[in-house]
C-alpha positions as CSV (number, residue, x, y, z in Angstrom):
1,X,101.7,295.2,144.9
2,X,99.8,296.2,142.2
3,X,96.4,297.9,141.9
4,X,93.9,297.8,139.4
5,X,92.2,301.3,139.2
6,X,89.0,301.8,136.9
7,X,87.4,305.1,135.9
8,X,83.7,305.4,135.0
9,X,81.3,307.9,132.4
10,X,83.0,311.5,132.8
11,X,85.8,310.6,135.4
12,X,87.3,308.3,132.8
13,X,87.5,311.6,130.1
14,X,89.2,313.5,133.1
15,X,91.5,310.9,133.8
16,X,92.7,310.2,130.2
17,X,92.4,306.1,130.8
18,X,89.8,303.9,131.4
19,X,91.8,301.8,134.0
20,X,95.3,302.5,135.2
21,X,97.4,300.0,137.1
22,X,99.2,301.7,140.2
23,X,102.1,300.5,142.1
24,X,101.9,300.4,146.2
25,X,103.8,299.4,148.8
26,X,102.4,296.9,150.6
27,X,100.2,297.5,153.6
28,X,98.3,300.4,151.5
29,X,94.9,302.0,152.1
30,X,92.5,303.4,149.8
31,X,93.3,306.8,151.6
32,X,97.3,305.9,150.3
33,X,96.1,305.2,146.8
34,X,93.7,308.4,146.9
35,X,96.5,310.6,147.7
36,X,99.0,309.2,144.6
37,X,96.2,309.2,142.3
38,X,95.8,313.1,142.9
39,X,99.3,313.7,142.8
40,X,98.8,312.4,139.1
41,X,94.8,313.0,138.4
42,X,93.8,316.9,139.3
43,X,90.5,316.5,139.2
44,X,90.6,313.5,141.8
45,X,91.4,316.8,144.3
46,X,88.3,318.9,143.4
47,X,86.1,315.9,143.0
48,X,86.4,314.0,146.2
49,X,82.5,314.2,147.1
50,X,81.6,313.6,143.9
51,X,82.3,310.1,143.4
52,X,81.7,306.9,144.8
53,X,84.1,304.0,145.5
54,X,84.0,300.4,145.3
55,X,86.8,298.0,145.7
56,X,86.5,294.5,144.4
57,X,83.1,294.9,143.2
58,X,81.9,296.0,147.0
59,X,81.1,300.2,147.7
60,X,83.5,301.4,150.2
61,X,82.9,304.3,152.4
62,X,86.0,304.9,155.0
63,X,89.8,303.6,154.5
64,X,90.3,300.1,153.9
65,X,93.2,298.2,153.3
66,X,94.5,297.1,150.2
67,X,95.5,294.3,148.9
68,X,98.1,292.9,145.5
69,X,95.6,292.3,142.4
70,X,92.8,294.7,144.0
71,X,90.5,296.6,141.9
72,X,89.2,299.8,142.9
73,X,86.5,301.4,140.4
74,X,85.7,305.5,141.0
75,X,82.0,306.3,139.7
76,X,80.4,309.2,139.5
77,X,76.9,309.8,140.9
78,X,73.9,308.3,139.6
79,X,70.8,307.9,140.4
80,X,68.2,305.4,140.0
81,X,64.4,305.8,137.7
């Protein structure tokens, strides 16, 4: 199945892409697609509790499944004013 993945402000300069489309086996997790983006990404290692995650348009804070044509967007923290 395949994975839209999106990048946001400085995470997108670290990553070297705005989006990148990954490639899962079905019945993957966010935690599966977390651990082959920093197999690829360094920085996803050292920045785990730096960012927040939203898949389909919806934040996401545990392990959820995935799904063929998902989009999961990493953000870095922000805050409101």
């Amino acid at each position: 199945m395949t994975i839209r993945v999106c990048f946001f402000a400085h995470f997108r300069e670290m990553a070297g892409a705005e989006e990148l489309t990954m490639e899962m086996t079905e019945h993957s997790s966010l935690k599966h697609l977390r651990e082959q983006l920093e197999a690829v990404i360094p920085f996803m290692t050292t920045q785990k509790q730096s960012f927040r995650i939203a898949v389909n348009q919806q934040f996401i804070d545990k392990d959820v499944p995935l799904y063929d044509g998902d989009e999961v967007a990493f953000l870095p923290p922000f805050s409101g004013g």
